[in-house]
C-alpha positions in Angstrom: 22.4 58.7 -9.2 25.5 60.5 -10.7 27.9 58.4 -12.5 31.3 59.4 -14.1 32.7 56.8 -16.6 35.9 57.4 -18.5 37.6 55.6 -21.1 40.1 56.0 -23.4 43.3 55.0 -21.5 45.7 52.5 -22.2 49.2 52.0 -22.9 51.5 54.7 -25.7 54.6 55.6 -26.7 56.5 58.8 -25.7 55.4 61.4 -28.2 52.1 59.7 -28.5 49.0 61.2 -28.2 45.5 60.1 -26.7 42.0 60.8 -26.0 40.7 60.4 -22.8 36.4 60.7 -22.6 34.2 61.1 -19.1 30.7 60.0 -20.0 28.6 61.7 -17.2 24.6 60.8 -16.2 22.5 61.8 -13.5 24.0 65.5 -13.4 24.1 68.5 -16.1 27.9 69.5 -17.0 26.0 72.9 -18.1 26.4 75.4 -15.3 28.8 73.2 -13.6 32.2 72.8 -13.2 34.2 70.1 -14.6 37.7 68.9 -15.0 40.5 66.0 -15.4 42.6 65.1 -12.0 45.5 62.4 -12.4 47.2 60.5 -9.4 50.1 58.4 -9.2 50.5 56.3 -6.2 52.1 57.8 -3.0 51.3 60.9 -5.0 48.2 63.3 -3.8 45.1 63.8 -6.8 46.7 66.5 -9.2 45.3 68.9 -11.1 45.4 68.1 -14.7 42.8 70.7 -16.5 39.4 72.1 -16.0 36.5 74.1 -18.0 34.7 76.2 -15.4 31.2 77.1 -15.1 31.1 80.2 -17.3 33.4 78.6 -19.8 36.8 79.5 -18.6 40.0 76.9 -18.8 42.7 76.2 -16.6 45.7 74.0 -16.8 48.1 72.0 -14.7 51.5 73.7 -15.0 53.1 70.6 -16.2 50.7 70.4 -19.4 52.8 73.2 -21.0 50.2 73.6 -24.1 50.2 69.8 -24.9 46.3 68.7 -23.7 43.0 70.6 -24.6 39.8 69.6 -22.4 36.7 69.8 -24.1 32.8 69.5 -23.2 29.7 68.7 -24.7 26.7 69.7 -23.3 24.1 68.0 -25.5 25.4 64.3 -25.0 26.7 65.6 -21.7 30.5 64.2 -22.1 33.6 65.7 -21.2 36.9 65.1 -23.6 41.2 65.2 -22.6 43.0 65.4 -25.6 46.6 64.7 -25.0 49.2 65.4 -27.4 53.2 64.7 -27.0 52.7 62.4 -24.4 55.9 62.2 -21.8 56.6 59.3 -19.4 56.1 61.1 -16.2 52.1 61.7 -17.3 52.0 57.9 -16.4 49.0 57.7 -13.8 45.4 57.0 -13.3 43.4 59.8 -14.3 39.9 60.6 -13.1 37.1 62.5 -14.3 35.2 65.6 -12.2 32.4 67.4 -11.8 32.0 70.2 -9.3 28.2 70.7 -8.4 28.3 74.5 -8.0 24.9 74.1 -6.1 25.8 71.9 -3.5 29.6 71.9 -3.7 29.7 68.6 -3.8 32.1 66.6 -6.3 31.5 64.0 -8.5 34.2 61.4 -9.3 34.5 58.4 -12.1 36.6 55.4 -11.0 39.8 56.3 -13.5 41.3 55.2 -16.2 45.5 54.2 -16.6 47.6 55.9 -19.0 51.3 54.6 -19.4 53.5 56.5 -21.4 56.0 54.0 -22.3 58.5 52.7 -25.1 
């Protein structure tokens, strides 16, 4: 069974930074892909960042340089490191893994980051 488990949420000021983790079992992050969604309500799932399957990174327009997304393979764990946090990145933000094999996608049940003074 594939589970997805983040943590690391939770409430910061503007400015702020924090560090969201995806602990992920029953699937290998090597040779898939695997990424960091958020969604506000009434909003659709956006596209935060993402490490592909050969490596690459891509980036949510809106991050502007300000998160890094990180993997590691060996205790099979995926990282968001978000720095000069801004009130409108207030959401819930979910976890991902694409199964290249199967195309099927993996989801953890989110985590809530406020940005707020």
């Amino acid at each position: 069974q594939v589970q997805l488990v983040e943590s690391g949420g939770g409430l910061v000021q503007p400015g702020g930074s924090l560090r969201l983790s995806c602990a992920v079992s029953g699937i290998f992050l090597s040779g898939n892909r695997m990424g960091w969604y958020r969604q506000v309500p009434g909003n659709r799932r956006e596209l935060v960042a993402l490490i592909t399957a050969g490596g690459g990174r891509g980036f949510g327009d809106f991050v502007a340089g300000r998160f890094t997304i990180s993997r590691d393979n060996i205790k099979n764990m995926m990282y968001l490191q978000m720095n000069n946090l801004k009130p409108e990145d207030t959401a819930v933000y979910y976890c991902n893994v694409h199964h290249i094999a199967t195309g099927h996608d993996y989801w953890g049940q989110g985590t809530q980051v406020t940005v707020s003074s």
